[in-house]
FIMIGU-306356 format. One record per residue (C-alpha): residue number from 1; residue in one letter; x, y, z. Coordinates in steps of 0.1 Angstrom, whole numbers, plus 5000, padded with zeros to 4 digits. Layout:
BEGIN
+-----+------+------+------+------+
! seq ! type !    x !    y !    z !
+-----+------+------+------+------+
! NUM !    A !    X !    Y !    Z !
...
+-----+------+------+------+------+
This chain:
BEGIN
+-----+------+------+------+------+
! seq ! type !    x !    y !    z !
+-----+------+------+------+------+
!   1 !    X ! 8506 ! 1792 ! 2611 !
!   2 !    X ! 8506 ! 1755 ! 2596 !
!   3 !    X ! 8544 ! 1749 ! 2587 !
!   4 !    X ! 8550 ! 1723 ! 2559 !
!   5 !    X ! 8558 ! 1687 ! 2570 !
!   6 !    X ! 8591 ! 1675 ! 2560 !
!   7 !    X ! 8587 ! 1649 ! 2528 !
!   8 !    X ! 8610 ! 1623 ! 2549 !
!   9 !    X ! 8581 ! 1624 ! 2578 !
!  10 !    X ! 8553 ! 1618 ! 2553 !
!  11 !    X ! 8572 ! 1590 ! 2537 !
!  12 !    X ! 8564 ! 1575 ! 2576 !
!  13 !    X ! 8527 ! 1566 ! 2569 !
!  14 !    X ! 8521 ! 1532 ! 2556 !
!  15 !    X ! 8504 ! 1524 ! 2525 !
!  16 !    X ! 8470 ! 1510 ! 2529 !
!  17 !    X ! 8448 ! 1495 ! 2499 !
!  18 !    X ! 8413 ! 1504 ! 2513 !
!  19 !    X ! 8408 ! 1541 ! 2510 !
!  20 !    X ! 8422 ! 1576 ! 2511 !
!  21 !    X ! 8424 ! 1577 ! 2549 !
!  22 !    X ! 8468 ! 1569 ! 2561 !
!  23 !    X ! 8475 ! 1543 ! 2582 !
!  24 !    X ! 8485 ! 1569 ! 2610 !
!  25 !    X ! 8446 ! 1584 ! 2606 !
!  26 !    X ! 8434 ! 1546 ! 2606 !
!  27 !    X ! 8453 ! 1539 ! 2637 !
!  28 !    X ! 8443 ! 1574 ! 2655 !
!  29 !    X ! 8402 ! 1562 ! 2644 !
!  30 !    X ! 8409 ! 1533 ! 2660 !
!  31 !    X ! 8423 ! 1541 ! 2694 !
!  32 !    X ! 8396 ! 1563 ! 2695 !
!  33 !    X ! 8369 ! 1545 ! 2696 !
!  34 !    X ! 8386 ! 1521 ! 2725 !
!  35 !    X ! 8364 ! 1511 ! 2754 !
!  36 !    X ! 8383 ! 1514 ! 2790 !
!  37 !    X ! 8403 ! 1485 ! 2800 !
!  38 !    X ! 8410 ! 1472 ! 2764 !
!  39 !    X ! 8430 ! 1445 ! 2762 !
!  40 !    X ! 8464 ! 1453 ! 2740 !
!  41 !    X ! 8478 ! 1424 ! 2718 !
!  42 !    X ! 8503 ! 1444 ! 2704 !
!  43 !    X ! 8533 ! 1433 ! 2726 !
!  44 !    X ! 8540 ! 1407 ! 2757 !
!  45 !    X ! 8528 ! 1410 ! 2788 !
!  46 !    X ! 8554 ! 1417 ! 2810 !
!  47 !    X ! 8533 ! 1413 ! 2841 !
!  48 !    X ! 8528 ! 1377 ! 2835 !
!  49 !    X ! 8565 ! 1371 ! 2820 !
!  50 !    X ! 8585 ! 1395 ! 2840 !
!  51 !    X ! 8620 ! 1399 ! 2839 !
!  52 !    X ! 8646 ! 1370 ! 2854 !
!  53 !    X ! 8650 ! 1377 ! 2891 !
!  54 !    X ! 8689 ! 1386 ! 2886 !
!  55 !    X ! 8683 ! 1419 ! 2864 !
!  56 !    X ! 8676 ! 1443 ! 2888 !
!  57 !    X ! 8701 ! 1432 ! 2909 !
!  58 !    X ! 8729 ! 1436 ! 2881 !
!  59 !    X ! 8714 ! 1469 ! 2868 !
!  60 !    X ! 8719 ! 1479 ! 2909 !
!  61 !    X ! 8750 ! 1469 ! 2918 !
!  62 !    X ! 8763 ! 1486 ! 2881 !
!  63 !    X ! 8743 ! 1518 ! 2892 !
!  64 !    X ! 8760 ! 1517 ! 2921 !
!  65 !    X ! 8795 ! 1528 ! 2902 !
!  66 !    X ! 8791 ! 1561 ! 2893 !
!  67 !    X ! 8821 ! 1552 ! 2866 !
!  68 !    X ! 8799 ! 1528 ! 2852 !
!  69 !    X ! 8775 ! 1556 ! 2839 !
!  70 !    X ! 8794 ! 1566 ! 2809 !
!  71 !    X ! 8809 ! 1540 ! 2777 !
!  72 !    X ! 8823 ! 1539 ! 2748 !
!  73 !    X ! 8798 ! 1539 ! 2722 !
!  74 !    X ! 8802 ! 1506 ! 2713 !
!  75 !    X ! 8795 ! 1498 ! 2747 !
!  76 !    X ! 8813 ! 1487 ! 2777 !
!  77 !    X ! 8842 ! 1468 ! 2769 !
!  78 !    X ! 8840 ! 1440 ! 2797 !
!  79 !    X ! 8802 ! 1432 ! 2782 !
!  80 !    X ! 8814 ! 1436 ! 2748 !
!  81 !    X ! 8841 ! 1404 ! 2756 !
!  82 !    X ! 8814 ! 1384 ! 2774 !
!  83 !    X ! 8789 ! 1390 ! 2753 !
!  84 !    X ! 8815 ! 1382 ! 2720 !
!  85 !    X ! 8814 ! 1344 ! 2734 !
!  86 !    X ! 8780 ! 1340 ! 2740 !
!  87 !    X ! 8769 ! 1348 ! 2707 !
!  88 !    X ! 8799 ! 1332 ! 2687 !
!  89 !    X ! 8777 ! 1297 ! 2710 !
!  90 !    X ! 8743 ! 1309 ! 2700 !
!  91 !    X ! 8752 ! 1325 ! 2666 !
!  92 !    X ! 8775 ! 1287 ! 2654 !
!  93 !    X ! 8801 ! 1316 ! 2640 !
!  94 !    X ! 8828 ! 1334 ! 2652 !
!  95 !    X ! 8819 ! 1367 ! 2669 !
!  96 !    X ! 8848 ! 1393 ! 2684 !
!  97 !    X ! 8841 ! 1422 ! 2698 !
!  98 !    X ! 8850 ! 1442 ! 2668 !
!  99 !    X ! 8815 ! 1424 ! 2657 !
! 100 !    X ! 8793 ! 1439 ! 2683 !
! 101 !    X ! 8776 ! 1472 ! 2691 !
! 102 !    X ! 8754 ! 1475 ! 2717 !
! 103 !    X ! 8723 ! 1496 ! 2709 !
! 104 !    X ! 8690 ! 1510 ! 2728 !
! 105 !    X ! 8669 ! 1482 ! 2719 !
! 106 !    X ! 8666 ! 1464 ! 2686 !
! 107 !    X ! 8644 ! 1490 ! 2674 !
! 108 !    X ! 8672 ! 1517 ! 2675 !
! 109 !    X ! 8699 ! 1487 ! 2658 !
! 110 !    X ! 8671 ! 1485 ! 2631 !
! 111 !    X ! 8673 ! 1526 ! 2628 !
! 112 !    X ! 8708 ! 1523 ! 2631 !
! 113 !    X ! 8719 ! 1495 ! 2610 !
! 114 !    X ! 8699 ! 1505 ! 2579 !
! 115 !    X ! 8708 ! 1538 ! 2580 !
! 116 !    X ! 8749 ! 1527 ! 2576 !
! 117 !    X ! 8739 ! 1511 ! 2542 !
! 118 !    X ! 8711 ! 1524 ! 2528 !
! 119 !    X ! 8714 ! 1556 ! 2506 !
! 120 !    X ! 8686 ! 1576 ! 2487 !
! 121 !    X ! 8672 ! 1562 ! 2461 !
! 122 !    X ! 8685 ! 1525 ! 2472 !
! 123 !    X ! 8668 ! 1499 ! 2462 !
! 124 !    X ! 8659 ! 1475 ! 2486 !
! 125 !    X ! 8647 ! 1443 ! 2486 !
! 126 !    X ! 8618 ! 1437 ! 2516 !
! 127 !    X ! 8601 ! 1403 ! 2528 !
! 128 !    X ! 8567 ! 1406 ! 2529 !
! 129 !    X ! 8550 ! 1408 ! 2553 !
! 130 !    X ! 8580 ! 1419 ! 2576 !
! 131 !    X ! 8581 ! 1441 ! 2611 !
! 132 !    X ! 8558 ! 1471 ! 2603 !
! 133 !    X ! 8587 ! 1499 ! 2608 !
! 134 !    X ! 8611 ! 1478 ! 2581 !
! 135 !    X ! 8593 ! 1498 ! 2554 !
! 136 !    X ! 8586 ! 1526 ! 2575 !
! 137 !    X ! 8624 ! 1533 ! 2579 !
! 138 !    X ! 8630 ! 1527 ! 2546 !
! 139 !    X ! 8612 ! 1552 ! 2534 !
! 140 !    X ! 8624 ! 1576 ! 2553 !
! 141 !    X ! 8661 ! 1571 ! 2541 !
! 142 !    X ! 8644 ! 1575 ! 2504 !
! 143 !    X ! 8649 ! 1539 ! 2495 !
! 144 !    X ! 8630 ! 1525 ! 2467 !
! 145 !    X ! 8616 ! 1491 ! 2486 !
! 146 !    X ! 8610 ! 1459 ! 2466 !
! 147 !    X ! 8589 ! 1438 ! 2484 !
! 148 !    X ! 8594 ! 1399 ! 2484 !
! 149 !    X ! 8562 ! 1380 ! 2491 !
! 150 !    X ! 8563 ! 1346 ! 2514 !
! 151 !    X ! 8537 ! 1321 ! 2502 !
! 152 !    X ! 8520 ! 1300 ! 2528 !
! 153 !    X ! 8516 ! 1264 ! 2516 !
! 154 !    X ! 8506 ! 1228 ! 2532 !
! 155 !    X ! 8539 ! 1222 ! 2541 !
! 156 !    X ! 8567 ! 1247 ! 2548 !
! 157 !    X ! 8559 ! 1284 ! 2537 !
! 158 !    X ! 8580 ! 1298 ! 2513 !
! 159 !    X ! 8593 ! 1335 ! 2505 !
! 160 !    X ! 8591 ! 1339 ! 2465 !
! 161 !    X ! 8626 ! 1331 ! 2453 !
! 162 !    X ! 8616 ! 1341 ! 2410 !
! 163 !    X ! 8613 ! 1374 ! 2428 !
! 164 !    X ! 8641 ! 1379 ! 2452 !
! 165 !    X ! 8662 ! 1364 ! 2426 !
! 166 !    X ! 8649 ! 1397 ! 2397 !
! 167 !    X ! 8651 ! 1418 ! 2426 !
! 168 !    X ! 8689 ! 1413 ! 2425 !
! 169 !    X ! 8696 ! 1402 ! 2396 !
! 170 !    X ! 8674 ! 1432 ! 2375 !
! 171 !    X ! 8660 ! 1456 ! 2396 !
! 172 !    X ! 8696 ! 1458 ! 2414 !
! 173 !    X ! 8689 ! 1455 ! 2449 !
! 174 !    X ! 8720 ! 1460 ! 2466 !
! 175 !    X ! 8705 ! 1450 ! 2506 !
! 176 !    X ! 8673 ! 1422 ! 2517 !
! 177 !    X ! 8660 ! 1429 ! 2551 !
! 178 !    X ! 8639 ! 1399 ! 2565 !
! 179 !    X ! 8630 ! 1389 ! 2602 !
! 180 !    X ! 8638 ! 1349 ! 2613 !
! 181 !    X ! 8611 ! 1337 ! 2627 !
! 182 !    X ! 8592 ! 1365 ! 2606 !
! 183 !    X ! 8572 ! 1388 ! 2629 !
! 184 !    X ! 8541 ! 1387 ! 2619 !
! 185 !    X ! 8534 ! 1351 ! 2606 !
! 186 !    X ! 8558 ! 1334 ! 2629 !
! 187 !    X ! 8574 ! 1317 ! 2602 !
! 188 !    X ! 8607 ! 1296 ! 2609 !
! 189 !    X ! 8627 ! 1298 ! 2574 !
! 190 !    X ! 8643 ! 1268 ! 2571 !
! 191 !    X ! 8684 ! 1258 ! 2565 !
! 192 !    X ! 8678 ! 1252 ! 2528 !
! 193 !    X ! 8655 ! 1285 ! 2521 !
! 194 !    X ! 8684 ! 1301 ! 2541 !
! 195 !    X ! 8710 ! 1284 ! 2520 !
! 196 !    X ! 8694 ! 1295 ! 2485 !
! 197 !    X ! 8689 ! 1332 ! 2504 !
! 198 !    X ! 8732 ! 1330 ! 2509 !
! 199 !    X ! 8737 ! 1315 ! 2470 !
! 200 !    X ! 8717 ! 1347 ! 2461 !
! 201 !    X ! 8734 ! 1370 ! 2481 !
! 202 !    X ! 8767 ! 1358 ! 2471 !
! 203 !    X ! 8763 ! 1360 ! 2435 !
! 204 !    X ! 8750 ! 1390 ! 2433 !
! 205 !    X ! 8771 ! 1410 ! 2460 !
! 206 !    X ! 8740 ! 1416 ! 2485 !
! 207 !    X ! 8742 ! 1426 ! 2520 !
! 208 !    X ! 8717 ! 1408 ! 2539 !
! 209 !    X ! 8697 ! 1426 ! 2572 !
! 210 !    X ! 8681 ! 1399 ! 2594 !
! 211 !    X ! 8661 ! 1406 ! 2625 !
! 212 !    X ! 8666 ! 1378 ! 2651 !
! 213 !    X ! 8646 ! 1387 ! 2676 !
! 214 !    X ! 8624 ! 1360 ! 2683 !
! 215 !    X ! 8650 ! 1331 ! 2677 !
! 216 !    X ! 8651 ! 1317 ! 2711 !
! 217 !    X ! 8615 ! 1315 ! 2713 !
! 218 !    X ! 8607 ! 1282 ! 2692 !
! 219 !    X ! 8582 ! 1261 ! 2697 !
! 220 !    X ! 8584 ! 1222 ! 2699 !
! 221 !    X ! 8625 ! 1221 ! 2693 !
! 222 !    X ! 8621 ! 1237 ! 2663 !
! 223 !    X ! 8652 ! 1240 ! 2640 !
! 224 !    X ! 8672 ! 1266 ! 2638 !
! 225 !    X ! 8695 ! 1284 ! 2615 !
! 226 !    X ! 8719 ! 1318 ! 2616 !
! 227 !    X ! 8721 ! 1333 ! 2584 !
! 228 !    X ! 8757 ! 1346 ! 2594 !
! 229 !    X ! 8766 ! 1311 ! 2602 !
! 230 !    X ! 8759 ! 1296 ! 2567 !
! 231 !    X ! 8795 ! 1292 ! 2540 !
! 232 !    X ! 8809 ! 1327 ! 2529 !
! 233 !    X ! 8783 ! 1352 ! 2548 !
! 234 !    X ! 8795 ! 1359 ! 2580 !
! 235 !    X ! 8811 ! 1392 ! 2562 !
! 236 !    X ! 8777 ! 1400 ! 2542 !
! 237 !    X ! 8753 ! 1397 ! 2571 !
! 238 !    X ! 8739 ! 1421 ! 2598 !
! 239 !    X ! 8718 ! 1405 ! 2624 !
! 240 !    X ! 8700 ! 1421 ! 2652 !
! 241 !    X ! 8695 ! 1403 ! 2686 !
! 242 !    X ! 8681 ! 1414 ! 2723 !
! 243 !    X ! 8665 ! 1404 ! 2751 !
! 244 !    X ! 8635 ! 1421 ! 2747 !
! 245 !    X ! 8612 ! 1396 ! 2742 !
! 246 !    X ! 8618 ! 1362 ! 2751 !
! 247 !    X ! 8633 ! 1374 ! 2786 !
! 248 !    X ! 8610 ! 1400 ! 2791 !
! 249 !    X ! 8638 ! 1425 ! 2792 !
! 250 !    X ! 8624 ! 1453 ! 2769 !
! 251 !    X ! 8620 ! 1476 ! 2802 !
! 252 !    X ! 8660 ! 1481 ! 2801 !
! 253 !    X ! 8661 ! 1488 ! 2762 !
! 254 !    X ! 8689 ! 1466 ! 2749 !
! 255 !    X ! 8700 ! 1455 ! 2716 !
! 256 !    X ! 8728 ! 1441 ! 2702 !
! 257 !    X ! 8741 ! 1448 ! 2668 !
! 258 !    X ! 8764 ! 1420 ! 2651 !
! 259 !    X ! 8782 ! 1433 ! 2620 !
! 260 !    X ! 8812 ! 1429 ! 2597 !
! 261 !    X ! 8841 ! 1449 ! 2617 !
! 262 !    X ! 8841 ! 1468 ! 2585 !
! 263 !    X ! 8808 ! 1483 ! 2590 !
! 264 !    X ! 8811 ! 1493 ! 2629 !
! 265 !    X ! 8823 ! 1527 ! 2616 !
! 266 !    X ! 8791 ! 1539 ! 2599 !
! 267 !    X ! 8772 ! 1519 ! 2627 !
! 268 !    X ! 8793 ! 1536 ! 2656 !
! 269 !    X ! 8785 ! 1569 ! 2633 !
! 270 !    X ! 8750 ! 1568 ! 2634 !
! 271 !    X ! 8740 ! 1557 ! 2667 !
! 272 !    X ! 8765 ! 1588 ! 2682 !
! 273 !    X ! 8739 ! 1614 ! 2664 !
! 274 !    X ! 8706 ! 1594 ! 2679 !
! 275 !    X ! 8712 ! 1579 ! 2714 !
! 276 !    X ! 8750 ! 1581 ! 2721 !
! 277 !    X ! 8750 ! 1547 ! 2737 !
! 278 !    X ! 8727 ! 1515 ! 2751 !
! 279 !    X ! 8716 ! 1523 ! 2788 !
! 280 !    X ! 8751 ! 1520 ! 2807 !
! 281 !    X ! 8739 ! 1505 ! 2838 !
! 282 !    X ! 8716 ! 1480 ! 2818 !
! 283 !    X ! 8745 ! 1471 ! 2792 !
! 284 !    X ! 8760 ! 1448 ! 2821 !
! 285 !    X ! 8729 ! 1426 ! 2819 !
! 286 !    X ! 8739 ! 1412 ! 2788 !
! 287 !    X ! 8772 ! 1398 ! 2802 !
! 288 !    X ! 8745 ! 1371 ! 2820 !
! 289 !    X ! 8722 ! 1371 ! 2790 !
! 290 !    X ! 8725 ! 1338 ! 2766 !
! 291 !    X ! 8750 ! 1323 ! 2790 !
! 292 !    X ! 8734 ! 1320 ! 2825 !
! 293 !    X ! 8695 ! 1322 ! 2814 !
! 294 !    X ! 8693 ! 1291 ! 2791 !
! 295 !    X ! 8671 ! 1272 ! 2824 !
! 296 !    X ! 8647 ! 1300 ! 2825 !
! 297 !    X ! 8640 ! 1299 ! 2787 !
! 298 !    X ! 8633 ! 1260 ! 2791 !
! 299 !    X ! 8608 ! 1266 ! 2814 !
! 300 !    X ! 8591 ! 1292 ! 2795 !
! 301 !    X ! 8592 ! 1277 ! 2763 !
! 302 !    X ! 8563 ! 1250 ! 2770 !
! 303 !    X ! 8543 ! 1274 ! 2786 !
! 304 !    X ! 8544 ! 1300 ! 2752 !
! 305 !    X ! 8537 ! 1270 ! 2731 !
! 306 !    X ! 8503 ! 1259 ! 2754 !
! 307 !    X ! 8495 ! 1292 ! 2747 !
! 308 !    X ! 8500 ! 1289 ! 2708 !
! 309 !    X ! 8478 ! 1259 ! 2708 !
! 310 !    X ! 8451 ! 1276 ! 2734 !
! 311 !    X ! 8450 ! 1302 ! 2704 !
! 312 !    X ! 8454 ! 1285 ! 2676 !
! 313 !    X ! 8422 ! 1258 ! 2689 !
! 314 !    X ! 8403 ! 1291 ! 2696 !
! 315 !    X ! 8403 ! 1304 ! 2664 !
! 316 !    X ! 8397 ! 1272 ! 2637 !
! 317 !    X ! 8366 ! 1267 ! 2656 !
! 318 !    X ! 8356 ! 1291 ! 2627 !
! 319 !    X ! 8359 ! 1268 ! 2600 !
! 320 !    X ! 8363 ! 1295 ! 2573 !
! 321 !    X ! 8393 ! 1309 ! 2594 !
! 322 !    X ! 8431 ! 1301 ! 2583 !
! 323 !    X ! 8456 ! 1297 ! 2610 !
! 324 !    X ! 8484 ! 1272 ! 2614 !
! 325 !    X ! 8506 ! 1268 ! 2649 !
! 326 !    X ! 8535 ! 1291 ! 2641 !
! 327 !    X ! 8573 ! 1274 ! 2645 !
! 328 !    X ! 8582 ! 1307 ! 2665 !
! 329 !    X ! 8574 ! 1339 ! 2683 !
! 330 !    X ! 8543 ! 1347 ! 2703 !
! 331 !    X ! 8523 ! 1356 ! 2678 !
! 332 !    X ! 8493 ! 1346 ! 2660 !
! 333 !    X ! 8483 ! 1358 ! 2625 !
! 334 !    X ! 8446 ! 1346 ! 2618 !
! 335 !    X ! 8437 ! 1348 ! 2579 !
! 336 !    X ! 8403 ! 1357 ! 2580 !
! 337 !    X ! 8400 ! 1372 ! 2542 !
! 338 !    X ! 8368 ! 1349 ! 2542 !
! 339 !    X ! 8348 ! 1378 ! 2556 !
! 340 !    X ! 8356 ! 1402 ! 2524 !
! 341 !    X ! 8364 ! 1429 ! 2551 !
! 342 !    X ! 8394 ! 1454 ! 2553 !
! 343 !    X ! 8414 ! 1436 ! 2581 !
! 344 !    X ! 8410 ! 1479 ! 2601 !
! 345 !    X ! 8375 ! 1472 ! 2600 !
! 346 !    X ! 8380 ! 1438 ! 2617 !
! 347 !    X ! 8403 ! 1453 ! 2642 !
! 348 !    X ! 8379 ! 1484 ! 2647 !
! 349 !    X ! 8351 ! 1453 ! 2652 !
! 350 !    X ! 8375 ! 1434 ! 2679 !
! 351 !    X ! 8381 ! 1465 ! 2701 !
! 352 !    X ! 8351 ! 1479 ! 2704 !
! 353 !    X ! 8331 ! 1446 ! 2705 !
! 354 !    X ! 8357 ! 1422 ! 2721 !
! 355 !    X ! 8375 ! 1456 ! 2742 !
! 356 !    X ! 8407 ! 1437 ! 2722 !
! 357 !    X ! 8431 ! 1453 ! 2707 !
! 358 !    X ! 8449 ! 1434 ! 2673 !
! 359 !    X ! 8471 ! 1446 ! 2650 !
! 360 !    X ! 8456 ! 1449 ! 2615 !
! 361 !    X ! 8477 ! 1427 ! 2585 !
! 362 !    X ! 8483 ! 1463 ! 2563 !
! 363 !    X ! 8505 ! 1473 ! 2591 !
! 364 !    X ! 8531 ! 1445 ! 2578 !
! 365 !    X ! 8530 ! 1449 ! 2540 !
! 366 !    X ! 8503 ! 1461 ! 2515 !
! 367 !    X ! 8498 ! 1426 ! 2508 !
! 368 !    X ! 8489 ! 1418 ! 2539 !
! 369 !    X ! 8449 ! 1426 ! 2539 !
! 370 !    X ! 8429 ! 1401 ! 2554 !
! 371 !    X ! 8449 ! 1388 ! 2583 !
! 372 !    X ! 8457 ! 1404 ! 2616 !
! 373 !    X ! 8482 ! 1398 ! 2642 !
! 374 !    X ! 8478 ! 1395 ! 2678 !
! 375 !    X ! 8504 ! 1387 ! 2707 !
! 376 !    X ! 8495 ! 1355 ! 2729 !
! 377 !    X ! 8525 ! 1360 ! 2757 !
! 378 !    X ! 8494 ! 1368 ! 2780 !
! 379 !    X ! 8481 ! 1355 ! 2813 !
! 380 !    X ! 8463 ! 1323 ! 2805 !
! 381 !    X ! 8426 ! 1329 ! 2822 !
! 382 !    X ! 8417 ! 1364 ! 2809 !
! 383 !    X ! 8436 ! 1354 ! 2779 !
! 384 !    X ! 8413 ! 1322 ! 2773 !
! 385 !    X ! 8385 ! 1351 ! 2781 !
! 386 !    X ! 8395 ! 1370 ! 2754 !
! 387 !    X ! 8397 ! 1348 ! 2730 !
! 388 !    X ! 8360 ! 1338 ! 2734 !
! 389 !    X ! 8347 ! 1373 ! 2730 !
! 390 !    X ! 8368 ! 1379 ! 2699 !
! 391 !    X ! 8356 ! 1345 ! 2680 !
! 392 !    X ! 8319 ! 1357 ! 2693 !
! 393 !    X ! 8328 ! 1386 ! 2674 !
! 394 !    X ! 8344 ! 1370 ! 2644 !
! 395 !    X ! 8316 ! 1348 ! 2643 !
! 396 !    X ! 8289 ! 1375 ! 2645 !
! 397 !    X ! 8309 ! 1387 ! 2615 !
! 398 !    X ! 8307 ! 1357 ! 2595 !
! 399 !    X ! 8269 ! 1353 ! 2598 !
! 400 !    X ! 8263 ! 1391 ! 2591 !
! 401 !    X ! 8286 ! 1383 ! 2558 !
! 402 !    X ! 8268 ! 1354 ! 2551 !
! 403 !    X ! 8297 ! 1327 ! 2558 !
! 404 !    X ! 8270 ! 1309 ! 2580 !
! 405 !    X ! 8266 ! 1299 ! 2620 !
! 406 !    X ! 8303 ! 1283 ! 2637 !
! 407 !    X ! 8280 ! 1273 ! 2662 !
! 408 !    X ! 8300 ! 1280 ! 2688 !
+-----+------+------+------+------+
């Protein structure tokens, strides 16, 4: 018998422009058409960046105290004090523990967080393009999503303030959820977007949702600027941080929520009903996180950025292919609407031709056709092999489409 699927599970597919077929059937058509071996861009490679030598020997010696097995939701309360410091450094602001709430990886604080202020029928205000499950848990609360486009220019892209500004002002978005750097384009918003993002947010009573993540990993000393840091928002911001990527920590599943002490109710709430609590014996990593790892993110830093510019010299050998070095993350996101294509039938090109796996642009906003977004935190030889086949591909592409011979 074929039981009827729950309207808050079909509110999980993303939208996509080019068709009847969901994203989830796009996806599922794609996977299965992957040759062995494929190549997957879709996250680091944690072979070539493993974890920092000391983390297995903290999650050990914490395993090793049975007592240690079971914490307070919030987390441990030792971790929570050292971790309080670290961030009030990193974050420029005052953090207590009252602040923090330590999660199963950013992922669940994302879950976690939205669901403590976001009721059905919310309207919310999204930047687009943004982390693919943004919208995907949106919909699922029954939020009505407003989506906030960022330009690309010459200079510094740009999100669309006319827009974030009506979404406030008359369509009465009460919460803005945006990633800094922005997963996919890599984007580094700078102190003055940030600044007119806080005026808005002030003046029209807005609690602000920013995902973090990648905000260690910046390339060439790039600038950079908490949200929660900036005059009269530490009270009307959520940030989300972890060592998941950067460090190479996702294996341990840790996140770390930073919140209004007002809000750790609702946040302590929710995250009893899904997981309970972050991984005990893992929570003790994050005493040495951001306080004893700042040498081993020096030396990666250089190495993710010769990778940027191995990828980024790659790809503009197609002349009719945008793609500027991104100020942060590890990720690449290629515009290559030249081709007139739907960026799934790029991707579905890419794997089966180049055995590479990408992430197509409609995963990150409906806006988003035309670009794709692959991970370069790869080893450097089969990475430089990879990024051969798939310009051979991209190239074979253009000539079919008539965009002429790269010459390559």
């Amino acid at each position: 018998m074929k039981s009827n699927i729950p309207n808050k599970i079909v509110q999980l597919e993303l939208q996509r422009r080019e068709g009847a077929m969901s994203a989830r059937e796009a996806d599922l058509k794609l996977l299965s058409n992957a040759p062995k071996n494929f190549l997957d861009t879709t996250h680091f490679d944690t072979v070539r960046f493993p974890p920092p030598s000391w983390a297995r020997k903290v999650f050990d010696s914490a395993a090793e105290n049975g007592e240690l097995a079971y914490t307070p939701y919030r987390g441990n309360s030792d971790v929570l004090e050292n971790l309080s410091k670290s961030i009030s450094n990193f974050m420029g602001t005052g953090v207590s523990p009252s602040n923090l709430i330590l999660v199963p990886g950013t992922q669940a604080g994302l879950f976690t967080a939205l669901s403590s202020i976001v009721e059905q029928e919310d309207r919310v205000a999204l930047m687009c393009p943004d982390y693919l499950f943004n919208a995907r848990i949106l919909k699922y609360l029954g939020a009505n999503i407003g989506y906030v486009p960022i330009y690309e220019s010459s200079t510094n892209p740009t999100p669309d303030f006319s827009i974030l500004k009506k979404e406030f002002s008359e369509n009465r978005a009460r919460v803005f959820v945006l990633s800094n750097p922005n997963n996919p384009t890599g984007f580094v918003f700078s102190e003055e977007q940030l600044t007119i993002i806080a005026n808005l947010a002030k003046k029209y009573n807005v609690t602000v949702l920013i995902d973090s993540l990648y905000s260690r990993l910046l390339h060439n000393g790039h600038p950079y600027t908490h949200l929660a840091s900036l005059p009269g928002m530490k009270n009307r911001v959520i940030t989300l941080l972890g060592p998941s990527k950067t460090e190479s920590l996702s294996g341990y599943r840790l996140g770390v929520v930073v919140a209004p002490a007002y809000l750790m109710p609702r946040l302590e709430n929710v995250l009893s009903i899904i997981a309970l609590r972050a991984p005990a014996y893992a929570q003790h990593l994050l005493s040495h996180w951001l306080s004893e790892d700042q040498e081993l993110i020096n030396s990666l830093l250089p190495t993710f950025t010769n990778l940027r510019d191995m990828t980024v010299k790659s790809f503009t050998r197609l002349p009719w292919l945008k793609l500027k070095p991104q100020a942060g993350t590890a990720y690449a996101w290629p515009d290559v609407s030249a081709l007139g294509m739907r960026d799934s039938e790029v991707a579905e090109h890419l794997l089966r031709d180049a055995s590479v796996l990408v992430s197509p642009g409609y995963q990150f906003g409906i806006q988003e056709q035309g670009h794709f977004r692959v991970c370069y935190a790869r080893d450097e030889k089969s990475w430089e092999k990879a990024l051969d086949m798939m310009v051979e591909v991209l190239n074979n592409l253009a000539i079919k489409n008539n965009l002429g011979d790269a010459k390559i």
